[in-house]
NUTOR-365418 format. One line per 4 residues: number of its first residue (from 1); their letters; for each residue x, y, z negated of N, C-alpha, C. Coordinates in steps of 0.1 Angstrom, whole numbers. Example, Ala and Ser with C-alpha at 12.3 -4.5 7.8 and 13.67 -1.06 7.14 Angstrom:
REM residues 2
1 = as = 132:-57:-78:123:-45:-78:132:-33:-78  128:-22:-71:137:-11:-71:129:0:-79
END
This chain:
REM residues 393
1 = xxxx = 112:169:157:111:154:158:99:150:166  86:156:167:78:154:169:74:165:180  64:163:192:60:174:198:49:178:189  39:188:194:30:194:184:17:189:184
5 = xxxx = 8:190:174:9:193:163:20:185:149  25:178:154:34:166:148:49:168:139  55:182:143:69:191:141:65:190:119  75:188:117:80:188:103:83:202:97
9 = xxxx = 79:211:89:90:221:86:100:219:77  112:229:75:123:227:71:119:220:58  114:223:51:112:219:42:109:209:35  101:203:45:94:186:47:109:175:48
13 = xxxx = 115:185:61:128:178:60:138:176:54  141:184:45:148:185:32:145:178:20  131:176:21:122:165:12:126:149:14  124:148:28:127:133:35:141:130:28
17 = xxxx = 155:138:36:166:135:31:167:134:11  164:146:6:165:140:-6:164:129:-11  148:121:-6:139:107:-10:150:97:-2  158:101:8:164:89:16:175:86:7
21 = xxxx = 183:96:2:199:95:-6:195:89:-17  186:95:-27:180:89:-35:178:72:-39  172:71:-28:168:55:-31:178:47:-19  188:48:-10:196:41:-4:208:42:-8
25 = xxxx = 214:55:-16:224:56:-22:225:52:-34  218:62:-43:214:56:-60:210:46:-68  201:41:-56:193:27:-61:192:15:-52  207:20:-41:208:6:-32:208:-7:-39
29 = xxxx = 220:-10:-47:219:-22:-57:213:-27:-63  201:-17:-70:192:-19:-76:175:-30:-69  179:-17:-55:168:-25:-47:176:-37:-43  189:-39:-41:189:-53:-34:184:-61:-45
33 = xxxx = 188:-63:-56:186:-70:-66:173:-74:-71  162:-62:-67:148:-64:-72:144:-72:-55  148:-72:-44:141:-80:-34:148:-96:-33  158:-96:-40:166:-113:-42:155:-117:-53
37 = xxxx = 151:-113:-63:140:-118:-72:129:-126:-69  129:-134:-73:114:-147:-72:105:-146:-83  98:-144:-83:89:-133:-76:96:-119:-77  93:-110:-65:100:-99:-67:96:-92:-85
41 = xxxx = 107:-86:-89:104:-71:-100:102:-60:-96  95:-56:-107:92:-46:-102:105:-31:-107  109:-24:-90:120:-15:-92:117:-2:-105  122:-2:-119:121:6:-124:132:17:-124
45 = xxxx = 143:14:-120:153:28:-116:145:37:-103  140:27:-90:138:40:-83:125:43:-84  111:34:-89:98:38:-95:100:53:-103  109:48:-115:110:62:-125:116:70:-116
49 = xxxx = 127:73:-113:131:81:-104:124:95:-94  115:85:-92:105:87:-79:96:99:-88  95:94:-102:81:95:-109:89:111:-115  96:109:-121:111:123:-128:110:137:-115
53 = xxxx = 109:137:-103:108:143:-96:98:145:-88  89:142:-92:73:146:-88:72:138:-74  81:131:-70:78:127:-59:70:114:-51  66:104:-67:55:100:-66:40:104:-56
57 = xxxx = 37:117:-63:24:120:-58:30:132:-56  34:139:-46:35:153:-45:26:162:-39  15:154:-33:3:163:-33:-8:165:-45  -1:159:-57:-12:164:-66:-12:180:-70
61 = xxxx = -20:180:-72:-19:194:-83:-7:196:-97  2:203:-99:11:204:-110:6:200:-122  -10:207:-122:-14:199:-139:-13:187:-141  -16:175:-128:-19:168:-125:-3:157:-125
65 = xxxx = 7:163:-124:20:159:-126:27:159:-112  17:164:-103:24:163:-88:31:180:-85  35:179:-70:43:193:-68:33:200:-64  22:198:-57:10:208:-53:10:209:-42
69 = xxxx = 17:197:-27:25:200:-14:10:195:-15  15:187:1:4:180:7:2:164:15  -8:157:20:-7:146:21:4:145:30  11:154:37:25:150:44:35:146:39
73 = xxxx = 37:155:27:50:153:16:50:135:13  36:135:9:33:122:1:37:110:12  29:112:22:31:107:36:53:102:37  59:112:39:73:112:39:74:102:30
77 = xxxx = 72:104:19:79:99:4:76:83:7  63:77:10:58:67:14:67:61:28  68:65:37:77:63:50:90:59:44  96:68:35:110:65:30:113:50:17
81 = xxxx = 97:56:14:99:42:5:100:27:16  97:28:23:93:15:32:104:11:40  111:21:44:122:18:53:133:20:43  134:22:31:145:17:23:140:3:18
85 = xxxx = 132:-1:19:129:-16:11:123:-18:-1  117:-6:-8:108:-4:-18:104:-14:-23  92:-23:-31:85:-30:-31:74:-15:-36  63:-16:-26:55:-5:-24:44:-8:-33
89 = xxxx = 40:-20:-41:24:-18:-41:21:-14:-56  33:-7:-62:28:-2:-73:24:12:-70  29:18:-60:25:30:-57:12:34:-50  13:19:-39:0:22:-34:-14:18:-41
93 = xxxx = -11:10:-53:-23:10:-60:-25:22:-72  -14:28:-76:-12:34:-88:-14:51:-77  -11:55:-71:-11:65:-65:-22:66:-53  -19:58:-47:-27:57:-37:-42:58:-31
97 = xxxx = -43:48:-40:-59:38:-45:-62:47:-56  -60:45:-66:-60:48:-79:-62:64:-82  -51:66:-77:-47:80:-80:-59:85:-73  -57:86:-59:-69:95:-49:-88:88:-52
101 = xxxx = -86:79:-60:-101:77:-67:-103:92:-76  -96:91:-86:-97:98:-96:-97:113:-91  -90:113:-81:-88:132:-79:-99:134:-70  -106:125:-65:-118:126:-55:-131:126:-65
105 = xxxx = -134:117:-77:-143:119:-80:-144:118:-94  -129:119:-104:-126:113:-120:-135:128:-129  -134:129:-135:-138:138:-142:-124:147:-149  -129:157:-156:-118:169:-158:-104:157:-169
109 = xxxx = -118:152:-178:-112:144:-187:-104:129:-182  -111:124:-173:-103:112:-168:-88:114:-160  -93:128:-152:-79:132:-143:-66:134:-151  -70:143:-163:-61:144:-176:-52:140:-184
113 = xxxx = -61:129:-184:-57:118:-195:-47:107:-188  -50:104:-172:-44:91:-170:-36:98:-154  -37:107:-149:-30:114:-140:-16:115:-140  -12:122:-150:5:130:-152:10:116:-154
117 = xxxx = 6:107:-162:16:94:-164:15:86:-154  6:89:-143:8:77:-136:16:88:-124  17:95:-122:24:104:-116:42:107:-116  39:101:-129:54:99:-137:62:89:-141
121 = xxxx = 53:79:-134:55:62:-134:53:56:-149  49:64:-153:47:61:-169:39:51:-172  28:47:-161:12:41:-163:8:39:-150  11:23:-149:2:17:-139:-10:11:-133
125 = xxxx = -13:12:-126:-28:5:-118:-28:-6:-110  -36:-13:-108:-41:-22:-99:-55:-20:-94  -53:-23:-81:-68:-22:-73:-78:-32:-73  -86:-33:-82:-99:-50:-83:-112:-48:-76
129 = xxxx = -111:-49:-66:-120:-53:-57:-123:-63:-46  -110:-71:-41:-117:-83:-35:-120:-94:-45  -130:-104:-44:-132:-114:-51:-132:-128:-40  -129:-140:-50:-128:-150:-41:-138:-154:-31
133 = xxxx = -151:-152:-31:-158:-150:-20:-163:-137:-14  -156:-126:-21:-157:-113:-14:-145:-108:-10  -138:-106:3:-127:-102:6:-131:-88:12  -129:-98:26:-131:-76:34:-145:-71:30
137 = xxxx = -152:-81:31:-171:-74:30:-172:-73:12  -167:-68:12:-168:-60:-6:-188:-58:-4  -192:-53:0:-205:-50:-5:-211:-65:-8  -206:-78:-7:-210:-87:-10:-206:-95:-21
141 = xxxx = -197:-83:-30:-189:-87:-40:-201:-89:-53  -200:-102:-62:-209:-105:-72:-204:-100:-89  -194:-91:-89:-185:-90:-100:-200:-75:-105  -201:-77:-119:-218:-71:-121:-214:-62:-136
145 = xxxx = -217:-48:-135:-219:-39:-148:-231:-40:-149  -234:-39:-162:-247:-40:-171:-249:-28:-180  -256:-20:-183:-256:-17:-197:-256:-21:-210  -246:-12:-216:-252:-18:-229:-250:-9:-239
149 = xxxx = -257:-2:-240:-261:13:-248:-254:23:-241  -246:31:-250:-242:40:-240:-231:34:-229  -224:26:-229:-215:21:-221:-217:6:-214  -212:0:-214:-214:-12:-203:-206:-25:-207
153 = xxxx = -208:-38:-200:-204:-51:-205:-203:-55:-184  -187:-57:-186:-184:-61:-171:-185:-79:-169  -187:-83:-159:-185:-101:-159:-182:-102:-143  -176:-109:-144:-171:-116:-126:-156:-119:-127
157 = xxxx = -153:-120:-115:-137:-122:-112:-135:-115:-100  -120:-112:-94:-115:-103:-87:-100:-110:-88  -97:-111:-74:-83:-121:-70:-76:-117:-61  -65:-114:-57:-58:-110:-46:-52:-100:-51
161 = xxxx = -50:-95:-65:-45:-80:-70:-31:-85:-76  -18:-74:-73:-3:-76:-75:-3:-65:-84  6:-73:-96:15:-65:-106:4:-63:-121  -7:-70:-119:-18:-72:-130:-7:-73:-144
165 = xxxx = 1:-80:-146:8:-83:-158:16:-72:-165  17:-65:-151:23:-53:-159:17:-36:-157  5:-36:-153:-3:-29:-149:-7:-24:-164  -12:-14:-167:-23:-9:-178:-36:-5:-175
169 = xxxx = -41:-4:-161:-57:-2:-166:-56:-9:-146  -72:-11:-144:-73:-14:-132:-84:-3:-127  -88:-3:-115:-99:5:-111:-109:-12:-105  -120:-14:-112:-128:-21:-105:-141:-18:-101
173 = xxxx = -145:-23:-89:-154:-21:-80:-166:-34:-85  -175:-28:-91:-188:-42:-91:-200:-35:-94  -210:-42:-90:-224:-40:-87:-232:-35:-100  -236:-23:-100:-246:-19:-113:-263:-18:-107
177 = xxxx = -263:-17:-99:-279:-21:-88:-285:-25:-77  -296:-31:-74:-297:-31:-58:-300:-20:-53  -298:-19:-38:-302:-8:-33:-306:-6:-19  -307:-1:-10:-317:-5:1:-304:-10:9
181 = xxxx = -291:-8:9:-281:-9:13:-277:-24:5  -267:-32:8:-260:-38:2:-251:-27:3  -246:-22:7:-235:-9:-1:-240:-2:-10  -252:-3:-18:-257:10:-27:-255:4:-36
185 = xxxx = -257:5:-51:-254:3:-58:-243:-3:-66  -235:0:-57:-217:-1:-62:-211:6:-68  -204:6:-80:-200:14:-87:-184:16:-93  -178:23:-98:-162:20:-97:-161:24:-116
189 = xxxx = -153:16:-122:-151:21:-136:-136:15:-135  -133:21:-148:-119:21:-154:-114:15:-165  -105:2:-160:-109:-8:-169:-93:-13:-173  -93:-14:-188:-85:-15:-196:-76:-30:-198
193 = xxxx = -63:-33:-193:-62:-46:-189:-60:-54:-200  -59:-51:-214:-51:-56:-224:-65:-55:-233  -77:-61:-226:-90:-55:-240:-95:-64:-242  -107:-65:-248:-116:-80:-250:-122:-83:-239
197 = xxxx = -119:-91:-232:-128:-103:-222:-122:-102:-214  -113:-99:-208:-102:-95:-195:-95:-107:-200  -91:-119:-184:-81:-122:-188:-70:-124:-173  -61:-127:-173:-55:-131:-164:-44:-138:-159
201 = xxxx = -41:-142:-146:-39:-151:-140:-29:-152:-131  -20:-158:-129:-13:-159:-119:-21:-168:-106  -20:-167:-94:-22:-172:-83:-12:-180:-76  -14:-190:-72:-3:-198:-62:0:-198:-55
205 = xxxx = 13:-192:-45:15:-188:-35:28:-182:-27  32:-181:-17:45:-175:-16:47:-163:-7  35:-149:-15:39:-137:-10:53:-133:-20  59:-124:-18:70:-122:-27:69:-115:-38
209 = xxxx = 58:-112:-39:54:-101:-53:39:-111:-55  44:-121:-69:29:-127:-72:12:-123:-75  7:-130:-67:-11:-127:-69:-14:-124:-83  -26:-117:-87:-30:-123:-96:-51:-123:-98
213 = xxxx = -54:-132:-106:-68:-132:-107:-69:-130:-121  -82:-118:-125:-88:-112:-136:-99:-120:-135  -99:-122:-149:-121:-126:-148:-123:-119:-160  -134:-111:-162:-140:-105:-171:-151:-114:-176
217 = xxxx = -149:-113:-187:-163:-123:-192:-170:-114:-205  -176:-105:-199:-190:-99:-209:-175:-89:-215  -169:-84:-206:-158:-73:-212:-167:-58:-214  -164:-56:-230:-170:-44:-232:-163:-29:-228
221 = xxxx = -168:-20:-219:-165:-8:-214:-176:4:-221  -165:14:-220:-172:28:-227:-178:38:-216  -190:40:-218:-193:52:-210:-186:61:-200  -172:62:-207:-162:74:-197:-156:61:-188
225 = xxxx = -156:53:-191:-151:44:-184:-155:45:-168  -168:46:-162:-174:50:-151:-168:61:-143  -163:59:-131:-157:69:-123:-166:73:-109  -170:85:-113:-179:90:-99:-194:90:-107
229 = xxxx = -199:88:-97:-216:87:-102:-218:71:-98  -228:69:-109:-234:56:-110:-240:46:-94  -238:37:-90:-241:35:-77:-233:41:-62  -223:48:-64:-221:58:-56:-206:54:-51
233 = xxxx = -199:44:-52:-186:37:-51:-187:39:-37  -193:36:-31:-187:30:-16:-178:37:-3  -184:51:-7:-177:63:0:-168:67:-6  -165:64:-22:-151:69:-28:-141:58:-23
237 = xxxx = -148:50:-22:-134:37:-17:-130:37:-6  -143:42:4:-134:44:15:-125:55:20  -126:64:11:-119:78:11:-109:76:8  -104:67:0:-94:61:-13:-84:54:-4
241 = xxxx = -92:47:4:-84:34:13:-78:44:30  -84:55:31:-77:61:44:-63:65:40  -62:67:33:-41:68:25:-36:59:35  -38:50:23:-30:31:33:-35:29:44
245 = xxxx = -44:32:51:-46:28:66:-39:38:69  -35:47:67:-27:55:79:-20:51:84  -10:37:79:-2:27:84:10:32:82  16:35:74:31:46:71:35:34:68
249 = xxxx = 27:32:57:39:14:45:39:5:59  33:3:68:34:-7:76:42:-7:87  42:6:92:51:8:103:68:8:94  65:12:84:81:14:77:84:1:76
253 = xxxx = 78:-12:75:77:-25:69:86:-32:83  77:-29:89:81:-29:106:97:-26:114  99:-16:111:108:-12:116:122:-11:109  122:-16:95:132:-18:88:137:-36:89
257 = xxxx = 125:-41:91:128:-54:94:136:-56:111  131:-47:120:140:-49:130:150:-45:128  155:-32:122:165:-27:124:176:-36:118  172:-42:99:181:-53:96:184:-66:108
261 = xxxx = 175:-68:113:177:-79:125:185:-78:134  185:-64:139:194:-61:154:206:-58:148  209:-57:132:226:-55:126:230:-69:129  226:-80:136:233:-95:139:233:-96:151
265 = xxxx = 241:-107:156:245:-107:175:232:-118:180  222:-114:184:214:-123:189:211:-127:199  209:-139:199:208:-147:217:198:-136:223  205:-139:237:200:-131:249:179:-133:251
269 = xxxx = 174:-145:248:166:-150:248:153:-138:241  161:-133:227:158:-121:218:151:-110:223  162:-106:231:161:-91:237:147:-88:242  145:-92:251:132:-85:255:120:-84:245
273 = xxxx = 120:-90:239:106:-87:226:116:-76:216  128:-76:214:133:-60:207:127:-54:212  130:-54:229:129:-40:233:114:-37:234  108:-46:236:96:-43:232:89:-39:218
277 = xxxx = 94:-44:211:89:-40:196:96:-26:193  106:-23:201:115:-9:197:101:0:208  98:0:218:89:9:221:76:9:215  67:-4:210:60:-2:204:58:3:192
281 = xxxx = 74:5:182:75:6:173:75:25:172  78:28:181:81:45:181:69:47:186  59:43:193:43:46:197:33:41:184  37:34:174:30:33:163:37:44:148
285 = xxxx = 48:48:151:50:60:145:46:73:144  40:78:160:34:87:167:20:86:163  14:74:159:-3:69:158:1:72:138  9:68:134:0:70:117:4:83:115
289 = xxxx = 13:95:124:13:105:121:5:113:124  -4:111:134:-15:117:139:-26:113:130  -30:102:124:-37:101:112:-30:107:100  -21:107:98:-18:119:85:-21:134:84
293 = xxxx = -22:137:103:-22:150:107:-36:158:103  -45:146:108:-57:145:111:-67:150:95  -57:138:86:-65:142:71:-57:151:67  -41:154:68:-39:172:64:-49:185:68
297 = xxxx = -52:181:77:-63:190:81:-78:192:78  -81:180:69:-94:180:67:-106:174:74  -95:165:83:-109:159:94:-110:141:94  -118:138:101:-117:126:96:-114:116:103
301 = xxxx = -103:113:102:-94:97:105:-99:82:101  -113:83:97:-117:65:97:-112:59:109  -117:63:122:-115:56:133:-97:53:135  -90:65:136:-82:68:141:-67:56:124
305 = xxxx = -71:60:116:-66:51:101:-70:38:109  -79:33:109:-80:16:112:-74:12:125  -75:19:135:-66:17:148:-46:16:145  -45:25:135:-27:24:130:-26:15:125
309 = xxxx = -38:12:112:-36:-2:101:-33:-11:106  -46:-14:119:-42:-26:129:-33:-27:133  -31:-24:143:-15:-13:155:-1:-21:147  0:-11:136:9:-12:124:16:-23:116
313 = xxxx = 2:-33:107:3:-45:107:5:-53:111  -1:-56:126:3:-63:135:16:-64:139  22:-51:141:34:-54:143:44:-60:137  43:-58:119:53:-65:110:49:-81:115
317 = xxxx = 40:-86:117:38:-98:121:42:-106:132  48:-95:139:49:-97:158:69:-100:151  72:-90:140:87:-89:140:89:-100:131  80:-103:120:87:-118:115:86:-126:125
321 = xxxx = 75:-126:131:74:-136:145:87:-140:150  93:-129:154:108:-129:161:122:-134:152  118:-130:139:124:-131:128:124:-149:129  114:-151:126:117:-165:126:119:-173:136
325 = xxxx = 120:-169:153:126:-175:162:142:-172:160  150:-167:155:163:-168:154:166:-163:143  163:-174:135:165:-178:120:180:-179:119  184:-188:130:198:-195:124:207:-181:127
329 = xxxx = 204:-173:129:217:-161:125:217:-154:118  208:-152:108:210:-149:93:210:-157:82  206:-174:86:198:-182:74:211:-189:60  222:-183:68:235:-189:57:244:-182:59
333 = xxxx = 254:-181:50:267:-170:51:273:-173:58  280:-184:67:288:-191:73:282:-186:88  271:-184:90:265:-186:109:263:-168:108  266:-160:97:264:-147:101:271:-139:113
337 = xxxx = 263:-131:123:279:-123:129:274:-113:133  281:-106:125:275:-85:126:278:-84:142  265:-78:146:275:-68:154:288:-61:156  288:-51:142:295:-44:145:302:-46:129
341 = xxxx = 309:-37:124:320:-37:113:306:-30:107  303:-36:94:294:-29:84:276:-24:89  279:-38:96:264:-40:98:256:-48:94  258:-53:84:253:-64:77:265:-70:62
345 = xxxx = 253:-61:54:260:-54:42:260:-64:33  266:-63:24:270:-77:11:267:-70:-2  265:-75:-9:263:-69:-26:260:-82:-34  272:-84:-44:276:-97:-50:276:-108:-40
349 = xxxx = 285:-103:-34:293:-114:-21:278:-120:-14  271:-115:-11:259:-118:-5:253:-113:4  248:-116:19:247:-107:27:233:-102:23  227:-88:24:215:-83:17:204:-81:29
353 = xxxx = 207:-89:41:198:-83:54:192:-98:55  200:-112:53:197:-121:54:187:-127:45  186:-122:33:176:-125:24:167:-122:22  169:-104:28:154:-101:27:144:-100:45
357 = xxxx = 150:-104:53:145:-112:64:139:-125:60  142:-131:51:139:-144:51:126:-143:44  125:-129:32:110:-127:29:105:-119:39  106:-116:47:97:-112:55:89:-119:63
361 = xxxx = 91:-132:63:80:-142:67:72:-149:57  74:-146:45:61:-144:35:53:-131:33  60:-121:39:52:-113:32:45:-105:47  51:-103:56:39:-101:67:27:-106:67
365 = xxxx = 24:-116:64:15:-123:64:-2:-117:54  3:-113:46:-1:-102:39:-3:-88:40  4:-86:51:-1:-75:55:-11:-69:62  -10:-78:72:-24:-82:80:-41:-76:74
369 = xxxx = -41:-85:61:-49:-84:51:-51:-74:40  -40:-69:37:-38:-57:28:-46:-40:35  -56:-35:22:-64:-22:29:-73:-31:42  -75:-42:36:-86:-40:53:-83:-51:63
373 = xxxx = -88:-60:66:-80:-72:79:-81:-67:90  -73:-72:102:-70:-65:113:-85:-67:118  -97:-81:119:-108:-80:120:-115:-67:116  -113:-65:106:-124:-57:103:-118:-41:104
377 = xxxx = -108:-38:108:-100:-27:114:-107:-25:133  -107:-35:138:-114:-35:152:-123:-31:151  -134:-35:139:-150:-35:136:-153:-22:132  -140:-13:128:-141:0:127:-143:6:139
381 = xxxx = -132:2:146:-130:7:158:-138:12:167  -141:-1:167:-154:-2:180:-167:4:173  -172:3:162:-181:8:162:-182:25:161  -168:33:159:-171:45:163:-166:50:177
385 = xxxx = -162:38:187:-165:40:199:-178:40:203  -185:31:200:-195:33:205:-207:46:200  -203:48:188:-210:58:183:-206:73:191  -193:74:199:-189:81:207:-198:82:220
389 = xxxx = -198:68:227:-205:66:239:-218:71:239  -222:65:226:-241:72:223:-242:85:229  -234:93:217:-230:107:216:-233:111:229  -222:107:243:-223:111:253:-236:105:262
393 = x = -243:98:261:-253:95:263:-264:102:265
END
């Protein structure tokens, strides 16, 4: 599929098709159903599914409830979820975020206890770290742990987080000191969404999976609650967050939306931005695999993650773009016109390409911003270019 280092083994590929039949065959209906929802639901036939066959996290460790593969397997699983139409961010907060916190820095007992179920879709997460005046620049986040004897008393708020209501614990990010850094003193604990002082919130808005806002007010946390060492957050988050910049959910986001788009007869006017998005779209495929490649191996993809996020994101944006210049050929049953015979599929007499194009100009928009803004994906960029230039200097 790939030239080298990039080639799949048999195996990998046997994996893909499985996750493809799975969730386009088994749980077609299912997914159309959960993406016609206002606000979307969340998919529990192919979540559980996913979770029954290790295929959630397949790079965990077996104790851990995963198959013991590697960040490629997981990689695949992720790509297939995107280009069937998943609604992704239970995974990527619950696995992703969440999951690769804990296996990076949880303890024997934290990994234990809250691993296999969330592996198993049993037990979800949410990621709480932007706040309303802290988005990308988290180190300027005011959400503050305290002591209080052996354990701690959390206070702030945190906004921009999906699936809170049905989530069971969150991972939050807030300040336990100063330190010569505004990055120092950040700290990550594990916080219980259903406890005393937590409360939450719906947000107003028209991404397709609703916001929500937490405020903690003097919420009491236990000791084990703390994940990592005290102060020590800021490098686990960013280790946490190279998953989703690889740009897999994005390019899949991408490329599923064109592909439902080109199943209709579109003015001539169209074409050249396909054809364009169809090459850019196979050279941003090539970029988050090389960041997958990069961390299967053990090296490090900051630079190379923020260049796909961007890349990647961007492009779901560029395709609702397009999406919404020729609206009127999907926007009613009556103006539909397949290409071809069974190119534009129906389920309860409804076309299912038309509707969920029509969220994809809510929810691009969000992606942009999701793991990181395309701003501050540049700001990566460039600054380990130049830390390159130095080098050769």
């Amino acid at each position: 599929m790939f030239t080298a280092p990039f080639t799949f083994t048999s195996e990998q590929e046997r994996l893909r098709e499985d996750v493809r039949t799975f969730l386009r065959v088994d749980c077609r209906e299912d997914l159309v159903r959960t993406r016609r929802a206002r606000p979307w639901r969340h998919s529990d036939l192919a979540y559980r599914g996913l979770g029954e066959r290790g295929w959630l996290a397949p790079d965990w460790p077996a104790e851990y409830g995963g198959l013991g593969l590697s960040i490629v397997e997981s990689a695949i699983v992720a790509e297939e979820m995107a280009l069937a139409g998943v609604p992704d961010s239970a995974r990527v907060n619950t696995v992703d975020n969440a999951g690769s916190t804990l296996l990076a820095a949880g303890t024997a007992e934290q990994k234990a206890e809250f691993m296999p179920p969330m592996a198993a879709a049993e037990r979800l997460f949410v990621v709480l770290y932007s706040e309303p005046e802290a988005g990308s620049d988290l180190a300027s986040l005011s959400t503050r742990a305290t002591r209080d004897g052996d354990g701690w008393r959390l206070t702030g708020e945190k906004i921009w987080n999906v699936g809170a209501f049905k989530a069971d614990y969150g991972v939050c990010l807030a300040r336990t000191s100063e330190g010569r850094s505004k990055y120092a003193g950040l700290s990550l604990f594990l916080v219980p969404l259903r406890a005393e002082g937590v409360r939450i919130a719906e947000v107003a808005g028209f991404n397709p999976e609703t916001f929500n806002r937490i405020v903690f007010d003097d919420a009491p946390l236990t000791a084990s609650a703390l994940v990592g060492a005290e102060g020590d957050a800021w490098q686990i988050v960013n280790e946490a967050l190279a998953v989703e910049r690889t740009g897999v959910y994005f390019y899949g986001h991408a490329q599923r939306w064109l592909t439902l788009l080109t199943g209709f007869e579109l003015p001539p006017r169209a074409m050249p931005e396909v054809d364009r998005l169809r090459s850019d779209l196979s050279a941003a495929r090539l970029l988050t695999w090389r960041c997958v490649d990069l961390l299967a191996r053990g090296e490090d993809a900051t630079a190379a993650a923020a260049a796909a996020k961007w890349w990647t994101s961007e492009l779901t944006a560029r395709v609702a773009a397009l999406v919404w210049s020729v609206r009127e050929v999907f926007s009613g049953t009556e103006t539909i016109t397949p290409r071809w015979e069974g190119s534009v599929e129906r389920i309860d007499g409804l076309p299912t390409a038309g509707v969920e194009l029509g969220v994809s100009l809510s929810e691009a928009p969000g992606l942009t911003v999701a793991g990181g803004t395309s701003e501050m994906m540049l700001e990566t960029v460039s600054a380990a270019l130049l830390d390159d230039a130095e080098a050769v200097i």
